[in-house]
C-alpha positions in Angstrom: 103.0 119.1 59.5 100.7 120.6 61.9 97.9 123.0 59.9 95.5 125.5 61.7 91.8 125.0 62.9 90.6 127.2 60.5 91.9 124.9 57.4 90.9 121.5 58.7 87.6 122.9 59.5 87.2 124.5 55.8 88.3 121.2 54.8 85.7 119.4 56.8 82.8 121.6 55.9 83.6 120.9 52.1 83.8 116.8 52.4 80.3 117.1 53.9 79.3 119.4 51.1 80.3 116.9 48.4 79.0 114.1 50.5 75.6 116.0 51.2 75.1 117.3 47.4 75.7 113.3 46.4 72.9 112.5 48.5 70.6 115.1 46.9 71.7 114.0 43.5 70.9 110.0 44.0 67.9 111.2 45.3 66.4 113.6 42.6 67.7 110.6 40.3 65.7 107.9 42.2 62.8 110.4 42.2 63.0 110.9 38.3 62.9 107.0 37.9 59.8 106.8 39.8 58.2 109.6 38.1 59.1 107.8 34.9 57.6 104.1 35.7 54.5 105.8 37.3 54.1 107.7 33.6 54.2 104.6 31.7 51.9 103.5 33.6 49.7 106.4 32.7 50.4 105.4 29.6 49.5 102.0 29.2 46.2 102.3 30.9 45.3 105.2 28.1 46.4 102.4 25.6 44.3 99.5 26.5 41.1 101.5 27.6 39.5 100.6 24.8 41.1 97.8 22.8 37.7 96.0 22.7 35.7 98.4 21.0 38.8 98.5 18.5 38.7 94.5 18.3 35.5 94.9 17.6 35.6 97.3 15.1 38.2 95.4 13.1 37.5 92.3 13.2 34.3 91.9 10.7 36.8 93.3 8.0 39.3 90.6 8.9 36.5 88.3 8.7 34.7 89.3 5.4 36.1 90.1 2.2 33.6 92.5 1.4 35.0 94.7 4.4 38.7 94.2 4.0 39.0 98.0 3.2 37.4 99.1 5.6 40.3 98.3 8.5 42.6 100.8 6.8 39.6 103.3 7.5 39.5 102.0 10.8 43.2 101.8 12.1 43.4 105.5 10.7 40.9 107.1 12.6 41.9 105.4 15.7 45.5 106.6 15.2 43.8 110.1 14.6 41.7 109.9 17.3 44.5 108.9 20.1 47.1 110.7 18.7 49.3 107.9 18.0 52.6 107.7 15.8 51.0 104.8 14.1 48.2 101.9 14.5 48.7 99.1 12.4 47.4 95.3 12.0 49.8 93.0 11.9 49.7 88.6 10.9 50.6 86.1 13.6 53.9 85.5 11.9 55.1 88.9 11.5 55.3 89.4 15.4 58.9 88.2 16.1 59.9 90.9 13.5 58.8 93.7 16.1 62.4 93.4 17.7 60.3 94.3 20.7 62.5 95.0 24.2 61.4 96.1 27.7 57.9 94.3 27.0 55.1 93.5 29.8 52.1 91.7 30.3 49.7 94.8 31.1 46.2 92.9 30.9 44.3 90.1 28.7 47.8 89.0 26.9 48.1 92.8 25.7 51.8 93.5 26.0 52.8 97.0 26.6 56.6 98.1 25.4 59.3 100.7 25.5 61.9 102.6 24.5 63.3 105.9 25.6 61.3 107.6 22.8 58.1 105.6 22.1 55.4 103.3 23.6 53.9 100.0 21.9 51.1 98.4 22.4 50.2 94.8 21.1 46.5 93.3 21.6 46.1 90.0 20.1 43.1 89.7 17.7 41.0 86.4 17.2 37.9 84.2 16.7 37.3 82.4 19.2 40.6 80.1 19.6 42.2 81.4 16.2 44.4 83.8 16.7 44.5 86.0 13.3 46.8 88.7 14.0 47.7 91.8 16.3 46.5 95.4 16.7 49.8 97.5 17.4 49.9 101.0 18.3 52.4 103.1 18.8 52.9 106.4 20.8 55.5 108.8 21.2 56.9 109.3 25.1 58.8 112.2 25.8 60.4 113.0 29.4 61.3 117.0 28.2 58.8 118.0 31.0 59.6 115.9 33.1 63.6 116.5 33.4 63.2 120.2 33.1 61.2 120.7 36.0 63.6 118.3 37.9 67.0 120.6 37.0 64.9 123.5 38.3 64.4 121.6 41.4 68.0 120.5 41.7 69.0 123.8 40.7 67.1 125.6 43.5 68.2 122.6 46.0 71.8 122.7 45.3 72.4 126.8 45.2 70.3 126.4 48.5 72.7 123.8 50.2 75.9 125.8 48.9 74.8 129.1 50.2 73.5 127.2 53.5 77.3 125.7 53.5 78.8 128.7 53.1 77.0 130.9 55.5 77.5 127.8 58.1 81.7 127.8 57.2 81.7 131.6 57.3 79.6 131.6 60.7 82.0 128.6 62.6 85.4 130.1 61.4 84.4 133.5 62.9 83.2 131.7 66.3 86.2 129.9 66.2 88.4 132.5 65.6 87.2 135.0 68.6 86.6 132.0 71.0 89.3 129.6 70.5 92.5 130.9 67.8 92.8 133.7 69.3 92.2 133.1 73.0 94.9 130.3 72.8 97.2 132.8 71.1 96.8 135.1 73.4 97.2 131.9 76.1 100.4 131.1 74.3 102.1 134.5 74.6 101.4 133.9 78.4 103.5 131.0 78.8 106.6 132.5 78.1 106.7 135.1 80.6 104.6 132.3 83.1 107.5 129.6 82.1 110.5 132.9 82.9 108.8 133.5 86.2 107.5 136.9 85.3 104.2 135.9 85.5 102.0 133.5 87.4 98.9 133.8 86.2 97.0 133.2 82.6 94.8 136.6 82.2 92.4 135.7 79.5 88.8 135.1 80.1 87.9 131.6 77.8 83.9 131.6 77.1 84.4 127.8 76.0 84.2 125.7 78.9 86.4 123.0 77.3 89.4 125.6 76.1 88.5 127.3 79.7 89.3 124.3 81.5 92.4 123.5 79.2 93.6 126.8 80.1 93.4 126.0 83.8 95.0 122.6 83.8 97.8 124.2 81.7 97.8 126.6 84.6 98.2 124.0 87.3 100.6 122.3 85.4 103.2 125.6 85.2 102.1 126.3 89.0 103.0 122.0 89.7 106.7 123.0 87.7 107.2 125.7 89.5 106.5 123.8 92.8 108.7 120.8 91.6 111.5 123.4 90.7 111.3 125.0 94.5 111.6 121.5 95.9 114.2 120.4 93.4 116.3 123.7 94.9 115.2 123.4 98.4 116.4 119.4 97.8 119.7 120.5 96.4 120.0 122.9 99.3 119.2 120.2 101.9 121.4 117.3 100.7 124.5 119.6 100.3 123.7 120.7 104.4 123.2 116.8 105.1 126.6 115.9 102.9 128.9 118.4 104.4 127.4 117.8 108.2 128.8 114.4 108.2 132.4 115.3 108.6 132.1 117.4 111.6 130.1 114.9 112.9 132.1 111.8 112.9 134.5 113.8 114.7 131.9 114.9 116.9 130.7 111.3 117.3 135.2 109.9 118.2 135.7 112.6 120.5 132.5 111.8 122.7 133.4 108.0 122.6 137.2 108.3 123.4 136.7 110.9 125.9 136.6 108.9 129.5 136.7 112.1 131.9 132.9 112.9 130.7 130.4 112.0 132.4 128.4 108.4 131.4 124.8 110.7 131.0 126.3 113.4 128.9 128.2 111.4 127.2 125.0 109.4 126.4 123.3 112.6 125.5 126.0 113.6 123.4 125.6 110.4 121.4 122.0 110.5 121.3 122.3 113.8 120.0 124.5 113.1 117.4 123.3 109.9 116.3 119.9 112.4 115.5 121.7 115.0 113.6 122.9 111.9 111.7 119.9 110.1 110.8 118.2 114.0 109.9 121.2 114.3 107.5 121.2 110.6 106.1 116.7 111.1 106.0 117.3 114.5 103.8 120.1 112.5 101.8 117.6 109.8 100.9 115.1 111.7 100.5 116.3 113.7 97.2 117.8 110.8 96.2 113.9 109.3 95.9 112.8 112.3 94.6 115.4 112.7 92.2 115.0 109.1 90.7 110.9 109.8 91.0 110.8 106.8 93.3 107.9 106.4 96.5 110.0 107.0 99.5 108.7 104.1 101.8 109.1 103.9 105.9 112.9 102.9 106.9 112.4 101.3 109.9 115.7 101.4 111.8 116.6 97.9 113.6 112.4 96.7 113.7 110.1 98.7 116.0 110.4 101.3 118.1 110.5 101.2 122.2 108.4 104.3 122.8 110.1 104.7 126.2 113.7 105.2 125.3 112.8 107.4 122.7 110.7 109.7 125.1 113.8 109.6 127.8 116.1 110.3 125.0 114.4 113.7 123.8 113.4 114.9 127.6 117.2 114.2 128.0 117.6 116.6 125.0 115.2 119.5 126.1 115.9 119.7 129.6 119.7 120.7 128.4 118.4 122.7 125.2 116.0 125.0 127.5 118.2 125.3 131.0 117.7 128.2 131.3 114.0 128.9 130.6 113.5 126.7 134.3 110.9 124.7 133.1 109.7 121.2 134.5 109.8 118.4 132.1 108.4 115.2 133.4 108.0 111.7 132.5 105.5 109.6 133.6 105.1 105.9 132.5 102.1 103.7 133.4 102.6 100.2 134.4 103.5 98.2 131.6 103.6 100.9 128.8 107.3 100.7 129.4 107.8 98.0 127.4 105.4 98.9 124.1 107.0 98.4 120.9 105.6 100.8 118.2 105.5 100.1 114.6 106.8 103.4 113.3 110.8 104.6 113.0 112.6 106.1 115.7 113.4 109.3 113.6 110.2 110.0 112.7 108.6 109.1 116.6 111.3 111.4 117.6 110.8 114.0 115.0 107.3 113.9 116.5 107.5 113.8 120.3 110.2 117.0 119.5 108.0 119.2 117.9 105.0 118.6 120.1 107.3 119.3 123.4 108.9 122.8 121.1 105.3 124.1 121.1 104.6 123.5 124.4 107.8 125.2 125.2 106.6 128.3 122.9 102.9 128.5 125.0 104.7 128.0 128.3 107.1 131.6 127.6 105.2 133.7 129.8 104.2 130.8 133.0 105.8 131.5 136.3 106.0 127.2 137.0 105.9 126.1 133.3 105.5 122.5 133.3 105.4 119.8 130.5 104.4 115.8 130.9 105.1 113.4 128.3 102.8 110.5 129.9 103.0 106.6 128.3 99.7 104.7 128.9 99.0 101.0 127.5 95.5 100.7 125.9 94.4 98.1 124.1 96.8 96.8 120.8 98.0 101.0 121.5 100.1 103.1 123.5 98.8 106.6 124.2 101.3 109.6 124.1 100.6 112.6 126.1 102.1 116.1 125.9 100.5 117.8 127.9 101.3 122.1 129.1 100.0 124.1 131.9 100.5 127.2 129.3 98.6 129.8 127.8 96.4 126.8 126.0 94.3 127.8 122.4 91.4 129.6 122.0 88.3 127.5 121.0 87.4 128.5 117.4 91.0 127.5 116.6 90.8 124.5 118.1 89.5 122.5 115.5 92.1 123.9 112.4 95.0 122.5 114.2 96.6 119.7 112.8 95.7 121.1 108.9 98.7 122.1 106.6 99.7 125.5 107.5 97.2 126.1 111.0 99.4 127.4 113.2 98.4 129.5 116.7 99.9 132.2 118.9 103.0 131.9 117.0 105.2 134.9 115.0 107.2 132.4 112.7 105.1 129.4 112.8 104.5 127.4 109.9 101.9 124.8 111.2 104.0 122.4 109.4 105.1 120.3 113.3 100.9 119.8 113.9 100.1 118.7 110.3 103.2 116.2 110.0 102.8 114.8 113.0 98.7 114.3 112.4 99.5 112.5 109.1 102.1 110.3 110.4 100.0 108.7 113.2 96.8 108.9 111.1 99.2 106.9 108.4 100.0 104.2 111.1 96.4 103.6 112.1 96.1 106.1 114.9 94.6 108.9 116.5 95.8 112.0 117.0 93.5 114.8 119.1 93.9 118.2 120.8 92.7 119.1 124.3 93.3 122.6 125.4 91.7 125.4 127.6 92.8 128.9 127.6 94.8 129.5 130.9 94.9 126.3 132.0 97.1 124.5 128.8 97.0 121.6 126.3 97.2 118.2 125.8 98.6 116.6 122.6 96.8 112.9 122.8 98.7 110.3 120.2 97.4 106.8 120.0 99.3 104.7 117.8 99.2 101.1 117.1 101.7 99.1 119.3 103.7 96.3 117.5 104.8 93.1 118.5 108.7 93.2 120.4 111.7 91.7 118.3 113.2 88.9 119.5 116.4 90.3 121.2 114.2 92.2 124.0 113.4 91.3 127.3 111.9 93.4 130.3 112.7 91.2 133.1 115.5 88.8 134.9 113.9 85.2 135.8 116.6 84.0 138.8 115.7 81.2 141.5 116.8 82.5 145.1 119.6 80.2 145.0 121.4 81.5 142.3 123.9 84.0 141.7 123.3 87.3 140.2 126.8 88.4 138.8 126.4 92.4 137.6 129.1 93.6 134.7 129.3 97.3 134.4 131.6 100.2 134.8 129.1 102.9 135.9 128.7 102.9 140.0 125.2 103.9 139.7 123.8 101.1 137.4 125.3 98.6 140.6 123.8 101.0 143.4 120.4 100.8 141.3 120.5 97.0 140.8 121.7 96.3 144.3 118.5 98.1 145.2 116.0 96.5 142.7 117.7 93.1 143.5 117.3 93.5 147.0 117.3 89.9 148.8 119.4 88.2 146.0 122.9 87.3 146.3 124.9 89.8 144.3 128.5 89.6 142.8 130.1 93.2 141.4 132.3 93.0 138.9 133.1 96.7 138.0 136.8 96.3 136.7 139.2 93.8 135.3 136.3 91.8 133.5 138.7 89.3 131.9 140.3 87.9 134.8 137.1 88.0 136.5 134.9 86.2 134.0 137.2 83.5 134.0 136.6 83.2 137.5 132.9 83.7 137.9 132.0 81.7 134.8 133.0 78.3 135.9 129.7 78.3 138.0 127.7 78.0 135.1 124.7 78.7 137.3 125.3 82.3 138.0 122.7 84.8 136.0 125.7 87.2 134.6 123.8 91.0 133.5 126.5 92.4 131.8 127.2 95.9 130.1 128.5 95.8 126.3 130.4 99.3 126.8 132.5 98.3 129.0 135.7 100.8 128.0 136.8 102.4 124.7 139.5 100.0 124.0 139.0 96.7 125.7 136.8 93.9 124.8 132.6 94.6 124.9 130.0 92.8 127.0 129.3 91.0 123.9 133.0 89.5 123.5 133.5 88.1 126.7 130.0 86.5 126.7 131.1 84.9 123.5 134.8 84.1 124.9 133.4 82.5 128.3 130.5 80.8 126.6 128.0 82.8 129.0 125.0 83.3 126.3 122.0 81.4 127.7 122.8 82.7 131.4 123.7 86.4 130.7 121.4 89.4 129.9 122.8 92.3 128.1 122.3 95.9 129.6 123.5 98.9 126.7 122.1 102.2 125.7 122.9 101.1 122.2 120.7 98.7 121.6 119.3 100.0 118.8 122.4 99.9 116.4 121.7 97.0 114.4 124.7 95.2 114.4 125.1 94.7 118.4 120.8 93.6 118.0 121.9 91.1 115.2 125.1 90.1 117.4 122.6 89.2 120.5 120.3 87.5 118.4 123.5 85.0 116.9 124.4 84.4 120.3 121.0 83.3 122.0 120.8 85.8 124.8 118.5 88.3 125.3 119.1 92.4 125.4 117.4 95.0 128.0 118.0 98.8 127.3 119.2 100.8 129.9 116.5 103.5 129.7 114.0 100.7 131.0 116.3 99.4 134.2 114.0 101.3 136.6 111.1 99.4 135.0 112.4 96.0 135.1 110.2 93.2 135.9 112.1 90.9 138.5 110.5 87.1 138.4 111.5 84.7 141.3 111.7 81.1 140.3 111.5 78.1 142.7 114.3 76.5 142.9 114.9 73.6 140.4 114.3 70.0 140.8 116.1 69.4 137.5 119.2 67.5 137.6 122.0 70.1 137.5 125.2 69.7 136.3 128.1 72.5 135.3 128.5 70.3 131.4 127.4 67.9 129.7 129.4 65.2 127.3 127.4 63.1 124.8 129.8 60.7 122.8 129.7 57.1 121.9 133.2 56.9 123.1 133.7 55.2 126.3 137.8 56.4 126.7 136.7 60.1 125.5 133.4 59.8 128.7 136.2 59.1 131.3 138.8 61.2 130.3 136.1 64.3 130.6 134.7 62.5 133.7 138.5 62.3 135.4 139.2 66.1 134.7 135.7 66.9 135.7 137.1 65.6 139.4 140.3 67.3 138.8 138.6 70.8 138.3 136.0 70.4 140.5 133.3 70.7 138.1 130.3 68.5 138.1 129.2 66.6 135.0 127.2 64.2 133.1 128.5 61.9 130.5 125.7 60.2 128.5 126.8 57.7 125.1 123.6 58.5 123.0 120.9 60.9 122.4 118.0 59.2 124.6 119.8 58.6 127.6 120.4 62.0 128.2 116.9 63.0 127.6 115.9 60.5 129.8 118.3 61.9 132.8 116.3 65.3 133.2 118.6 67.6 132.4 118.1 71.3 133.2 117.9 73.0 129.9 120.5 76.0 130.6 123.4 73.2 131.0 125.9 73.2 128.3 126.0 70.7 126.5 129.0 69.3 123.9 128.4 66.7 121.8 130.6 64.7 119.1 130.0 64.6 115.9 129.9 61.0 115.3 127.3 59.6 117.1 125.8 56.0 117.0 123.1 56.3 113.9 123.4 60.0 113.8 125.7 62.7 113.9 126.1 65.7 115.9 124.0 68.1 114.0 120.9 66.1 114.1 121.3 66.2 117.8 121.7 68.9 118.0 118.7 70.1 115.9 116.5 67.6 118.3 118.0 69.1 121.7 116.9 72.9 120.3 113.5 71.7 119.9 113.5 70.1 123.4 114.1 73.3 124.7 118.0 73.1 124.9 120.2 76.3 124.0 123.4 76.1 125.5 124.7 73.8 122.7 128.2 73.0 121.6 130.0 70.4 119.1 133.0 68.0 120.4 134.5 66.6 117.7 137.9 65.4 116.2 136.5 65.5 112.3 138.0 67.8 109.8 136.5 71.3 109.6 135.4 70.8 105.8 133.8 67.5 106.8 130.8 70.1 109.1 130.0 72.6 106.0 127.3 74.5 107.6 126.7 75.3 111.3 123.6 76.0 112.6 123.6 79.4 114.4 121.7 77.8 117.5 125.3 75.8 118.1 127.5 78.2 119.4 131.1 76.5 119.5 133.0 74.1 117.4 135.7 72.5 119.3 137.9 69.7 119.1 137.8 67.0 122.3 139.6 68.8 124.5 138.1 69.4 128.2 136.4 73.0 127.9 137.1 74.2 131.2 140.5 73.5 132.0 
């Protein structure tokens, strides 16, 4: 049960008293004891002063008869004359009787006694060695003085103490009464209305600095609940919006993909559009789920790093059809090789970033005659360098240097400051710089550096094709052949812009055609993806999508072997021209120990036309030279090794186009590598 300051101080104040007056007590008591042995003392000197003279005195009437009675005379007036209770002589043999206690040597064999009301003395009396008997006096020894002027002194000590005590209780109660119970009384009736939101502030002055600053941190605390509680609503608020916006948008989202009369860019910018709404609803959703469960939120990066330049085309794309009608010039302007820089930070937030930045340049350009905003991509060292840059009204000077706080915002009615300070944080959190440039009249420039990050495996930025070889382009949009007939000027091109099927089986008997093919090929048919996989065309095809950042087509290209380039980076593909190849080329490969199974694959080889190379082991088709893009099918049952572990060999040689010929039972392979990517029995493949 709790109990108030005021009693546990009271009771504190009186356990020291009783502790305190203790002390005093042992010590008068140790004092009195001392007083006492230094009295004796006193007393036994004044005793034995002169016990010689009195020896003397005594002992011619111990000796001689004649003055026998003369010793009474004697050991009278000495008891007269030192005020003694008594002063006797006693025989040698009479001394045990004395039932002496508390006895001490004081000097020459006199013993000096004691009891609490009388002191003895006993001097031994003899001629020369005989002893013949004992002079003993006794004196009275009274301590009346002595403890009376001690419980005087402990009188005076202890009223002393208890009126110090008291004045001391009476003193701390009343400090702590005005300067703590009451100023935390008064703190508590605050809370209420503070805790109802009638109040915001604690108005009591604390003179103590420790209830002073409890009073504050209690303050913060109700001002951190009340901020929790507007963030808990604000939450609430923002998941319902993210929930109920998902309906409308899948519908959004079938409509744009099912509808073939619009046009392939606004149909892309649809999408992009939507698949932002989305990811700003599913980012709001996670985020009060993390806050609700008091979790960190950590960085989501959606399918590995970023490409910097599709994300930059995709929000141009956004504001040039958002702000039509405001006539302004948005360009973009890429550096040689910052096309293809990777950053390590999600697509969301880059484009949460790059959109607010190009929204505030759009708010400083409201007034230009030839507004005009760059977003500029530059490669620096283990960077890439963002640019927005204005030709607006730019920012005053003594301005300059706030941006990029919480809450500094400039020129603006409704800003917040919130677009700056977010962005600053999020590029400071990567390991980058973030810095304003402006000039009144002349505009800004928003400079981001961030750290670049290493591209993922399914990426590529260029085609690698020897002049002899066949370039064979799969798309349905006119423009992406006009543009690649132009960038592949002087290579022999094949268009295959309709009735893929029927074509791919055609083209992809010459297994050295380079095949770029389109995965969106139509709503409802097969994608660029299927018939790679149904013709067997992974390690000679590249993959051209403006999805390439769902996750499941970048999972399905890396399973496959081939390699992905997004459309948003076609005018800045790098084309490399190989010389033409002194390997020894063939359209398949067989490798089985088999002699029958060689020369039925070798006969319909003939039949189809189709060139190929039959080996019976591992080593002597390594030895033949093979070019490393042929396909190759082996059987499973080899001479000292089985398919698998040829497999696994050929993939380190350098050999990707891999496939297993084989009559055995499907549960006798249990796991297939993903690097092998066909199972088939020993039929001829291409028949």
């Amino acid at each position: 049960m709790s109990q108030s300051i005021k009693t546990q101080l009271t009771r504190y104040i009186l356990l020291t008293f009783i502790a305190t007056t203790g002390v005093l007590v042992l010590g008068i008591w140790i004092i009195r004891e001392i007083s006492v042995q230094q009295q004796f003392k006193i007393e036994a000197s004044k005793l034995s002063s002169n016990i010689l003279a009195q020896s003397d005195q005594i002992l011619p009437g111990l000796l001689i008869q004649e003055e026998a009675a003369s010793v009474a005379l004697k050991l009278a007036r000495i008891r007269q004359e030192e005020g003694l209770l008594s002063a006797d002589f006693i025989a040698p043999d009479a001394f045990p009787t004395l039932g002496l206690s508390s006895c001490e040597t004081f000097r020459d064999k006199i013993q000096i006694c004691k009891s609490p009301s009388e002191i003895k003395m006993i001097a031994p009396i003899g001629a020369g060695s005989d002893l013949l008997g004992y002079l003993v006096k006794t004196k009275a020894q009274s301590y009346e003085g002595l403890d009376a002027g001690l419980f005087k002194a402990v009188s005076f000590l202890l009223a002393v103490v208890a009126f110090a005590f008291l004045f001391l209780i009476s003193l701390i109660l009343f400090f702590i009464d005005k300067h703590v119970r009451k100023p935390l009384l008064n703190m508590h009736e605050h809370l209420g209305p503070i805790l109802e939101g009638k109040s915001s502030e604690i108005n009591t002055v604390f003179r103590l600095f420790e209830v002073s600053t409890v009073a504050s941190q209690i303050q913060d605390l109700v001002a951190r609940y009340e901020e929790k509680k507007l963030k808990a609503a604000v939450g609430e608020l923002a998941a319902q919006v993210a929930h109920d916006v998902r309906s409308p948008l899948s519908v959004l989202s079938i409509i744009t993909k099912t509808n073939e009369n619009l046009p392939d860019d606004q149909k892309r910018l649809l999408e992009s559009a939507t698949a932002r709404i989305r990811n700003i609803a599913d980012d709001l959703l996670n985020k009060y789920r993390n806050d609700n469960k008091n979790t960190r939120r950590e960085s989501i990066k959606l399918g590995g790093p970023t490409l910097a330049l599709t994300t930059a085309d995709r929000i141009l794309a956004e504001k040039r059809t958002l702000y039509l009608s405001k006539n302004i010039g948005f360009n973009l302007e890429v550096e040689e090789g910052a096309a293809s820089v990777f950053l390590g930070i999600e697509p969301m937030a880059l484009s949460r970033i790059l959109s607010n930045l190009i929204d505030n340049s759009v708010e400083a350009l409201s007034s230009h005659t030839e507004p005009q905003i760059y977003l500029r991509l530059k490669k620096a060292l283990s960077a890439l360098e963002i640019e927005i840059a204005d030709n607006g009204c730019g920012i005053a000077p003594e301005v300059l240097p706030k941006l990029g706080e919480k809450g500094a915002t400039f020129n603006k009615d409704h800003g917040t400051g919130l677009g700056l300070y977010h962005a600053r944080v999020a590029v400071e959190g990567l390991g980058g710089r973030f810095d304003i440039e402006s000039k009144l009249g002349e505009g800004t420039c928003v400079r981001l550096r961030i750290p670049s990050a290493e591209a993922p495996d399914w990426f590529t930025d260029r085609v690698s094709i020897r002049a002899d070889q066949k370039l064979v382009i799969v798309d349905d949009d006119p423009t992406i052949h006009e543009f690649l007939k132009t960038k592949l000027k002087g290579f022999e091109i094949l268009h295959c812009r309709n009735d893929y099927v029927s074509s791919l089986q055609r083209l992809s008997q010459d297994t050295q055609s380079l095949f770029m093919m389109d995965n969106k090929l139509s709503s409802t048919g097969p994608s660029g993806l299927d018939l790679i996989q149904k013709f067997y065309l992974s390690y000679h095809s590249v993959v051209m999508t403006s999805d390439f950042d769902e996750i499941e087509i970048q999972r399905r290209v890396m399973s496959l072997g081939c390699k992905m380039i997004p459309k948003p980076l076609l005018p800045y593909l790098k084309i490399e021209k190989l010389a033409d190849s002194t390997e020894m080329r063939y359209d398949l490969v067989l490798i089985d120990d088999d002699e029958l199974m060689r020369s039925s694959w070798t006969l319909h080889a003939q039949m189809a036309g189709r060139k190929i190379g039959v080996f019976k082991n591992l080593q002597d088709f390594l030895d033949s030279g093979c070019a490393k893009s042929t396909a190759v099918y082996i059987d499973f049952h080899l001479d000292g090794m089985n398919g698998l572990q040829v497999a696994a060999e050929l993939r380190t040689q350098g050999y990707h186009n891999l496939h297993l010929a084989t009559g055995s039972a499907s549960d006798e392979i249990t796991s297939i590598p993903e690097y092998i990517l066909s199972v088939r029995g020993k039929e001829f493949p291409l028949l």
